[in-house]
PLY file of the C-alpha trace (Angstrom):
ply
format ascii 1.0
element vertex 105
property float x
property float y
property float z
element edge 104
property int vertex1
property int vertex2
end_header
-101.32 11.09 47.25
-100.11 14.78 47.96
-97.03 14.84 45.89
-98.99 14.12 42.80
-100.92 16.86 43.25
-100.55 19.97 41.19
-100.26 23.29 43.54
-104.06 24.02 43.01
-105.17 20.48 44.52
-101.92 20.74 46.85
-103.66 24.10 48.02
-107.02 22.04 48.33
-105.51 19.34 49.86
-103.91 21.25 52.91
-107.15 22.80 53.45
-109.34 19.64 53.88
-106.73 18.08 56.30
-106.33 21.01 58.31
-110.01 21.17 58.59
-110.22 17.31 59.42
-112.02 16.10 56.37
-111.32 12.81 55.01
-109.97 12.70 51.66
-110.82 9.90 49.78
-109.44 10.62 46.39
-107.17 13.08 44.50
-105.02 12.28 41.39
-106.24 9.42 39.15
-104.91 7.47 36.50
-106.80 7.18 33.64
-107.26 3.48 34.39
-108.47 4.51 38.22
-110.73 7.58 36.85
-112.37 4.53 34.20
-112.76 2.53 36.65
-114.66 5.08 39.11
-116.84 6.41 36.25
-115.02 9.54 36.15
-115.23 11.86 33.15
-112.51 11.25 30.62
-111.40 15.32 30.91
-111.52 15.09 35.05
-109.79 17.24 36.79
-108.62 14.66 39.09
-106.45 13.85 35.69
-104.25 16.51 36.56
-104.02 16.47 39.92
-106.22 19.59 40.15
-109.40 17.83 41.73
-109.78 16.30 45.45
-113.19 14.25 46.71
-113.67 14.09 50.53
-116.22 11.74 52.45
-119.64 12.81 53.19
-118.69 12.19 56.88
-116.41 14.49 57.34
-116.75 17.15 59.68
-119.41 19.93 59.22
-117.17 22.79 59.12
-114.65 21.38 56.30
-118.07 20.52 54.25
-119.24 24.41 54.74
-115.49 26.57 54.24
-114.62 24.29 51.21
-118.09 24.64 50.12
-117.72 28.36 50.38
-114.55 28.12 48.42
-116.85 26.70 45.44
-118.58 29.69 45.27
-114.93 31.80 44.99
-114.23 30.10 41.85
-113.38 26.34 43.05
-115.62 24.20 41.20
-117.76 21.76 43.87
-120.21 19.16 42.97
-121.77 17.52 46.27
-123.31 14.07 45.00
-123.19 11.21 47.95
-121.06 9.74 49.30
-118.64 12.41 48.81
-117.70 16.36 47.33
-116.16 17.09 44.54
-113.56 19.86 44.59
-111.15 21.21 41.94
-109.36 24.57 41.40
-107.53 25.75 38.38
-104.35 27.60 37.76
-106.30 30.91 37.61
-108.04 30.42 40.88
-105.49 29.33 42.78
-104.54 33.30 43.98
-107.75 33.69 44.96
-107.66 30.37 46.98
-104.67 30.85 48.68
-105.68 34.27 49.92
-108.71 32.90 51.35
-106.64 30.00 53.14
-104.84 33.18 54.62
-107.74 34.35 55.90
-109.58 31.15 57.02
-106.35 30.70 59.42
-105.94 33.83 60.70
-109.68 33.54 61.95
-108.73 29.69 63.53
-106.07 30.94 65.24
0 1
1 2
2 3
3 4
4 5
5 6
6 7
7 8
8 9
9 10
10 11
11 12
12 13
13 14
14 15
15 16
16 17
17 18
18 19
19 20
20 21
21 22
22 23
23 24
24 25
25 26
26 27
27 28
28 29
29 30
30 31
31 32
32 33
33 34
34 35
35 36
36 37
37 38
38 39
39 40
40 41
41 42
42 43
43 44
44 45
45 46
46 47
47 48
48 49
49 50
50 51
51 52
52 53
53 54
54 55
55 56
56 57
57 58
58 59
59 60
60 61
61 62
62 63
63 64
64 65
65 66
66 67
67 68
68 69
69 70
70 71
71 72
72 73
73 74
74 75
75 76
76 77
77 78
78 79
79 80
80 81
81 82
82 83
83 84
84 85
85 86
86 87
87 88
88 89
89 90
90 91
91 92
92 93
93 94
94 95
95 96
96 97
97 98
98 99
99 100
100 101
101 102
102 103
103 104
């Protein structure tokens, strides 16, 4: 699942493990996104786009969910979030990783 990431959802990726969320989809096929109902210009398409379960833990739900707001687009519809990043805010993304670890440390 990682390696067909692009950086962006490689970057997104990390995050959610390290923070113990579940993820429970990245990059799709076309056939997989059709089948799921996804949108035919998903980012999960390109790699760029990763869903985590509803039950995952609080704090992975609230720092990726403050991510969203830095440029990440989130959509939280049950049973799961939506997260995607683009090439553009990918810098600010992995600057914010930086920080997120130095204050788990």
């Amino acid at each position: 699942m990682f390696d067909s990431l692009s950086p962006s959802g490689q970057a997104l990726y990390m995050l959610a493990v390290a923070l113990g969320a579940r993820v429970t989809s990245a990059k799709r096929t076309p056939d997989e996104n059709e089948h799921v109902g996804g949108s035919p210009t998903s980012a999960h398409l390109r790699g760029d786009a990763i869903d985590i379960a509803a039950d995952s833990p609080p704090m992975a739900v609230k720092v990726l969910s403050v991510f969203g707001k830095g440029g990440l687009h989130t959509k939280g519809t049950a049973p799961h979030y939506h997260f995607e990043a683009t090439p553009l805010t990918l810098a600010l993304f992995v600057a914010g990783v930086v920080g997120i670890v130095k204050v788990l440390e």
